[in-house]
FIKOL-469636 format. One record per residue (C-alpha): x negated, y, z; residue number from 1. Coordinates in nm, 3 decimals. Each point is the difference from the previous one (the first is absolute). Layout:
// FIKOL-469636
X | Y | Z | NUM
...
// end
This chain:
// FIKOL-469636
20.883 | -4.781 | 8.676 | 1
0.380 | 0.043 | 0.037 | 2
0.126 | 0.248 | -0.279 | 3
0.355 | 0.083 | 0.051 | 4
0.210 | 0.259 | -0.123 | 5
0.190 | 0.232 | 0.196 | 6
0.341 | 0.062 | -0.135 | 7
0.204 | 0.290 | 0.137 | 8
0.352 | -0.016 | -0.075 | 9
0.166 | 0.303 | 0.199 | 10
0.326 | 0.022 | -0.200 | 11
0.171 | -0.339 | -0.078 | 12
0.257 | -0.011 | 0.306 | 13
0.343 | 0.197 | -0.003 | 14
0.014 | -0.125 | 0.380 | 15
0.082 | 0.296 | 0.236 | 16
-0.062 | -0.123 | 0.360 | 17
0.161 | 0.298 | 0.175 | 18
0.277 | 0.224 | -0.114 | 19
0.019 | 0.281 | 0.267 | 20
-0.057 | 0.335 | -0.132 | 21
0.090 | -0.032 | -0.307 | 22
0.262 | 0.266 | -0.156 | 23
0.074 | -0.129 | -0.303 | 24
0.269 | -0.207 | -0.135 | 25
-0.075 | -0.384 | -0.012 | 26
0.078 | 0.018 | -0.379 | 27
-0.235 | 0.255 | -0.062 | 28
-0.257 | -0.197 | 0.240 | 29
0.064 | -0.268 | -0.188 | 30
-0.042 | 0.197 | -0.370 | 31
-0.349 | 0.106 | 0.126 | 32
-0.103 | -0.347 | 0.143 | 33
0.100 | -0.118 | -0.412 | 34
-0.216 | 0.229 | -0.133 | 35
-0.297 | 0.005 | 0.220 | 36
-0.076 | -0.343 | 0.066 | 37
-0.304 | -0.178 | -0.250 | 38
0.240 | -0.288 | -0.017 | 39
-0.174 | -0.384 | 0.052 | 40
-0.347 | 0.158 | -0.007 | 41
-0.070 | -0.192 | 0.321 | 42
0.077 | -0.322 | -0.222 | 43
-0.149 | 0.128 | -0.332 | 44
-0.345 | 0.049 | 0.174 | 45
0.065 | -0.296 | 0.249 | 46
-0.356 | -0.203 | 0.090 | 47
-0.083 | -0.268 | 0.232 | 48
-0.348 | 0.080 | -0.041 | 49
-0.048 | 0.358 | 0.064 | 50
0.127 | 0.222 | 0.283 | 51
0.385 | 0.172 | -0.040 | 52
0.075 | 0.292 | 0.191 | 53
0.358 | 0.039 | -0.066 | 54
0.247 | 0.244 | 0.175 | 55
0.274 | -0.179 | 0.127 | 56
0.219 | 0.340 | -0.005 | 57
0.129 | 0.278 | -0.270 | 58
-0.193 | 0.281 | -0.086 | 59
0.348 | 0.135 | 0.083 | 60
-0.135 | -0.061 | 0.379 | 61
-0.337 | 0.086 | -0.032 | 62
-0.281 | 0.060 | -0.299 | 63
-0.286 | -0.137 | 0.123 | 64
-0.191 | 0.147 | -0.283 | 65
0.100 | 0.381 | 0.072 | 66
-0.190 | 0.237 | 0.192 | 67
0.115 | 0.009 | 0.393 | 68
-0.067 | 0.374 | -0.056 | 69
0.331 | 0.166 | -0.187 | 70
-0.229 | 0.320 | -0.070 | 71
-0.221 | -0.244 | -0.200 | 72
0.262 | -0.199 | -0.137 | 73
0.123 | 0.105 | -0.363 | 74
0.329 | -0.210 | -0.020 | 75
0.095 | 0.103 | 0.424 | 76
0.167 | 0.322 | -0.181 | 77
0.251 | -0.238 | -0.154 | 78
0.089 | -0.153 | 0.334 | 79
-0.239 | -0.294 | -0.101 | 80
-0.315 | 0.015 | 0.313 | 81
-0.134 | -0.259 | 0.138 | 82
0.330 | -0.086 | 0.208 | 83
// end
């Protein structure tokens, strides 16, 4: 039997594929990118044996672990939803 370990690492890139619609200053961007990213957690946890699902963009862009729902979100009242 094959036992491997899923690892979810949704926070470890500061990569922002697309830039349109964003309103705030690229320093600022850039100040929240600092402070939100779960720096090298993709190579902390890194496995050859086990499955890695790893975003490959900032929470900045999109949180895959919020709700898609704002009204059920908690943190969407601090401009931090799902997108």
């Amino acid at each position: 039997m094959d036992k491997r370990i899923i690892l979810h690492i949704p926070h470890s890139s500061a990569n922002i594929p697309l830039l349109d619609g964003y309103l705030v200053e690229p320093i600022a961007l850039e100040n929240e990118i600092l402070k939100l990213t779960d720096w090298y957690t993709d190579d902390l946890f890194y496995s050859n044996e086990d499955e890695m699902i790893v975003a490959e963009f900032s929470r900045i862009f999109c949180d895959p672990e919020r709700f898609t729902d704002d009204s059920q979100e908690v943190m969407a009242k601090y401009g931090m939803g799902v997108l």
